[in-house]
C-alpha positions in Angstrom: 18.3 24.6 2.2 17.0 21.5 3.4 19.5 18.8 4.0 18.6 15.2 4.8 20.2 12.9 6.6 20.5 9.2 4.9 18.9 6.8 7.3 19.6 3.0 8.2 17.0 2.2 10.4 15.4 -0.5 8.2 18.9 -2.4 7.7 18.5 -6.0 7.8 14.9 -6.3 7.6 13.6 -8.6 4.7 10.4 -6.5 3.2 8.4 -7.7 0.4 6.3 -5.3 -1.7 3.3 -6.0 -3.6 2.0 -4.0 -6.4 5.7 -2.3 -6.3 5.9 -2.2 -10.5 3.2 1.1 -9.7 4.0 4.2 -9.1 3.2 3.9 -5.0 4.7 0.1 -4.7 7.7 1.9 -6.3 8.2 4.5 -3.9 7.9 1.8 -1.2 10.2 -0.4 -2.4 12.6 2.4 -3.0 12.2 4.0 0.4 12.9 1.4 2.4 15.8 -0.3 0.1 17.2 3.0 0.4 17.2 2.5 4.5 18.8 -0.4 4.3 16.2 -3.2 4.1 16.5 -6.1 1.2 12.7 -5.7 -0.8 11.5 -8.1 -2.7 9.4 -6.6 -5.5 6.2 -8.4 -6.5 3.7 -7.6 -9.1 1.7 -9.0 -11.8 3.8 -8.0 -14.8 6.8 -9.5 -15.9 10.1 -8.6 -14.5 11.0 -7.0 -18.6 7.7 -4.7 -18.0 9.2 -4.0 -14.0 13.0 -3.2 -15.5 12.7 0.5 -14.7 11.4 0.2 -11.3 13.4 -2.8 -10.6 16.7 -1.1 -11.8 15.7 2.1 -9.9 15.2 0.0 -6.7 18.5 -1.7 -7.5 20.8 1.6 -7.5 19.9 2.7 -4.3 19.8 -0.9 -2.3 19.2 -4.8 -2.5 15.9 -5.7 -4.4 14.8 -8.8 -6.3 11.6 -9.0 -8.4 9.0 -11.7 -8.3 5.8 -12.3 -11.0 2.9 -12.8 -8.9 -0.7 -12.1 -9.1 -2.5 -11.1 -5.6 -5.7 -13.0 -6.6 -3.3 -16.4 -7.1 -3.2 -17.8 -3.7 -0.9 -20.6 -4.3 1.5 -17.8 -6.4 1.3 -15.5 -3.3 2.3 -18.6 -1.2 5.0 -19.8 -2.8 6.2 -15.9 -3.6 6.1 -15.1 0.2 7.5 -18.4 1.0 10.5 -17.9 -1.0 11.4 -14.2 0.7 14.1 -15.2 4.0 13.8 -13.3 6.2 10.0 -11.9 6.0 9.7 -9.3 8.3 7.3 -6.9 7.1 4.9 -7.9 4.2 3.5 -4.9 2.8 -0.4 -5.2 0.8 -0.3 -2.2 -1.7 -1.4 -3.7 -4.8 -4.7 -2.4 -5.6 -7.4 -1.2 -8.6 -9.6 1.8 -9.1 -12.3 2.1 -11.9 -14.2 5.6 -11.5 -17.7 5.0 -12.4 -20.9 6.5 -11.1 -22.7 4.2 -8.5 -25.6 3.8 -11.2 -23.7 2.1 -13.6 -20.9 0.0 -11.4 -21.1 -3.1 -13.4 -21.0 -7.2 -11.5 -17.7 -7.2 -13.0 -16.2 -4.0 -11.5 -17.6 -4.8 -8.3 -15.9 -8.1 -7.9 -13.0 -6.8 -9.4 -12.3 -4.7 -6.8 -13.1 -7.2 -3.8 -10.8 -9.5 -5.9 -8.2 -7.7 -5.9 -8.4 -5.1 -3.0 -9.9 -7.4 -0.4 -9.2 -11.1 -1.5 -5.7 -9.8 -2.3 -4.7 -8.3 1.0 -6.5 -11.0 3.0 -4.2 -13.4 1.0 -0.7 -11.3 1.2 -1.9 -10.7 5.1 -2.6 -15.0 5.8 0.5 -16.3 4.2 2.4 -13.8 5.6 0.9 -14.6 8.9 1.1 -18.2 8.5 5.2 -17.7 7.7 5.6 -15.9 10.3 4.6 -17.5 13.2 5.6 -20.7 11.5 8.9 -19.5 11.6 8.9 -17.5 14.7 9.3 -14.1 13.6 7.5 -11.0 15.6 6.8 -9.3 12.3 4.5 -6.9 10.9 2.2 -6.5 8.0 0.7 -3.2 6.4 -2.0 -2.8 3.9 -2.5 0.7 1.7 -5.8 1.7 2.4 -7.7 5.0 1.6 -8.9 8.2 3.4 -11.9 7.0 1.2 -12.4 3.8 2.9 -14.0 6.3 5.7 -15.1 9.2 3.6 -17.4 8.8 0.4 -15.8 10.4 -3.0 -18.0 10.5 -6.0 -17.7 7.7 -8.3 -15.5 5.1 -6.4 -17.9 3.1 -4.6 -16.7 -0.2 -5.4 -13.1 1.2 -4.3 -14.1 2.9 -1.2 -16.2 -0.4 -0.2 -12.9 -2.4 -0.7 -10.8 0.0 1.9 -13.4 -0.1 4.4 -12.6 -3.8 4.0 -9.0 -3.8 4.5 -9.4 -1.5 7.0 -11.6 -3.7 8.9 -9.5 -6.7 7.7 -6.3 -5.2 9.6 -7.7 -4.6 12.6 -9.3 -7.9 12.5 -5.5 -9.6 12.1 -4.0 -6.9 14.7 -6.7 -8.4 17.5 -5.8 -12.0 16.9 -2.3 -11.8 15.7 -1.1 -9.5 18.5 -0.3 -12.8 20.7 1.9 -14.5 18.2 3.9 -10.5 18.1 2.6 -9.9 14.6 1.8 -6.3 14.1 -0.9 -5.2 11.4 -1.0 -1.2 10.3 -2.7 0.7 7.6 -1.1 3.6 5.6 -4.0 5.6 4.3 -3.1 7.6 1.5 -5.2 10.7 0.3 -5.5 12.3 -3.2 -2.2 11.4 -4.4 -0.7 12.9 -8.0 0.4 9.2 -9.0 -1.7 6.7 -10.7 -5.2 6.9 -11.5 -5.6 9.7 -9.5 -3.0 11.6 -11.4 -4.5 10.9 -14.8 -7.6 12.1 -13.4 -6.4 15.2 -12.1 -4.4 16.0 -15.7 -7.2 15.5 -17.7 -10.7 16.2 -15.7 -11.1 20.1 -15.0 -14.2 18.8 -12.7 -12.1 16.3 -11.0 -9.0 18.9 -10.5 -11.1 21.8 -9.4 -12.5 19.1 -6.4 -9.6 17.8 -5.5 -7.8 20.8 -5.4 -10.7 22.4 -3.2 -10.8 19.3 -0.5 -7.5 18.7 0.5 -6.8 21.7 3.5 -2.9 21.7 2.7 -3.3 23.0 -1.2 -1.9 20.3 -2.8 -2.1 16.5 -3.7 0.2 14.4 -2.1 3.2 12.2 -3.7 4.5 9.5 -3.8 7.2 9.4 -2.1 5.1 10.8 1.2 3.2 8.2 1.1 6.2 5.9 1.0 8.2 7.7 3.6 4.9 7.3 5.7 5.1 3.6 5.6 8.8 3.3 5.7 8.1 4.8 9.4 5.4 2.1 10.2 8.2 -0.9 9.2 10.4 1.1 11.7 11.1 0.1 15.2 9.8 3.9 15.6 6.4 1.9 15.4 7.2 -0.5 17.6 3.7 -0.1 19.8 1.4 0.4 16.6 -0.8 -2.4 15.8 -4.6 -2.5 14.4 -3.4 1.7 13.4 -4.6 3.8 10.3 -1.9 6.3 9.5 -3.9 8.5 7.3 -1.3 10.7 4.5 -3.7 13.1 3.5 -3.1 16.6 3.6 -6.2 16.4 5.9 -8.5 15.8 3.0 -10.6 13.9 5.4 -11.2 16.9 7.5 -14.2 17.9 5.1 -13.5 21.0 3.1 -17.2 22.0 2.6 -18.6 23.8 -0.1 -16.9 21.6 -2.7 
């Protein structure tokens, strides 16, 4: 029996948490309330649509919830503006739209650069901007993708957008290393939550691939992912800037023949 040890190490840190009404901006939020930090929960939705995840946040730390859009830069402002102390903004809110590259539409497209680029670059700047306004050696992590390296069929418009955050991070970790604000990437792989989950329940050519790739037999969860990133806020990071910490059973090793 495997017993685990209830860890503290994130107590007294102010985090804030976008896209945390999802199944992996959940898990993040809970993880790291559950060490000890006060989250601040922000998402698109309205707090009444958020109760679940809010209240599940709420039993095992200090949360509070915030309605903001990513794509609303003046919203993410004043969201971000509002959370004392910010010491770690983390980017997770994010699309996916599976479509075969011949018929990505214009709107898709954008969609996803809206959202997936636009909206980390605008979480990452006012985060930024607070920060060293304020004086604060914090750090910021996006949620990228094993498959903003490594091409999957039909995500094109996604994978392009995680190639962009990753780019985007390491862009902010070179400049924003002399102010003492950090930048890291968690890089999830095929992970039974979301869109990928839906997928994998209900597309026998999608399970069977997925299944096949990933080296370690088995999509990855949740709360992996979120235990991954509750490291990077840690001072276990400490030395980490302009990083990708990929969480992905190895799917990016290449499993050929799938």
């Amino acid at each position: 029996m495997t017993i685990e040890l209830e860890r503290r190490d994130l107590a007294g840190l102010g985090i804030a948490v976008t896209g945390a009404a999802g199944d992996l901006g959940g898990a993040m939020a809970l993880e790291v309330a559950r060490r000890g930090a006060h989250v601040t929960m922000l998402d698109r939705v309205s707090e009444a649509e958020a109760s679940d995840r809010v209240a599940a946040v709420s039993a095992s730390g200090s949360c509070s919830y915030r309605q903001v859009d990513v794509t609303d830069r003046a919203g993410v402002d004043a969201a971000l503006a509002a959370v004392e102390p910010l010491d770690v903004a983390i980017g997770n809110a994010g699309i996916v739209e599976a479509a075969p590259f011949l018929e990505v539409s214009q709107e898709q497209w954008q969609a996803h650069l809206d959202v997936n680029v636009t909206g980390c670059f605008n979480v990452g700047q006012a985060a930024a901007r607070l920060m060293a306004e304020r004086g604060t050696r914090g750090q910021i992590i996006f949620t990228g993708s094993w498959v903003g390296e490594i091409p999957w069929p039909d995500i094109s418009a996604y994978s392009v957008s995680k190639a962009g955050v990753r780019m985007l991070a390491r862009s902010m970790a070179r400049e924003l290393a002399q102010s003492g604000i950090r930048v890291n990437v968690v890089a999830p792989g095929i992970v039974m939550a979301g869109m990928a989950r839906r997928q994998y329940e209900t597309d026998p050519d999608y399970a069977k691939r997925a299944s096949v790739v990933i080296p370690l037999g088995e999509l990855g969860t949740a709360e992996q992912v979120a235990k991954a990133t509750a490291f990077l806020c840690s001072p276990d990071s400490a030395y980490m800037t302009g990083s990708v910490l990929l969480v992905d059973g190895g799917a990016s090793l290449f499993q050929f023949g799938v």
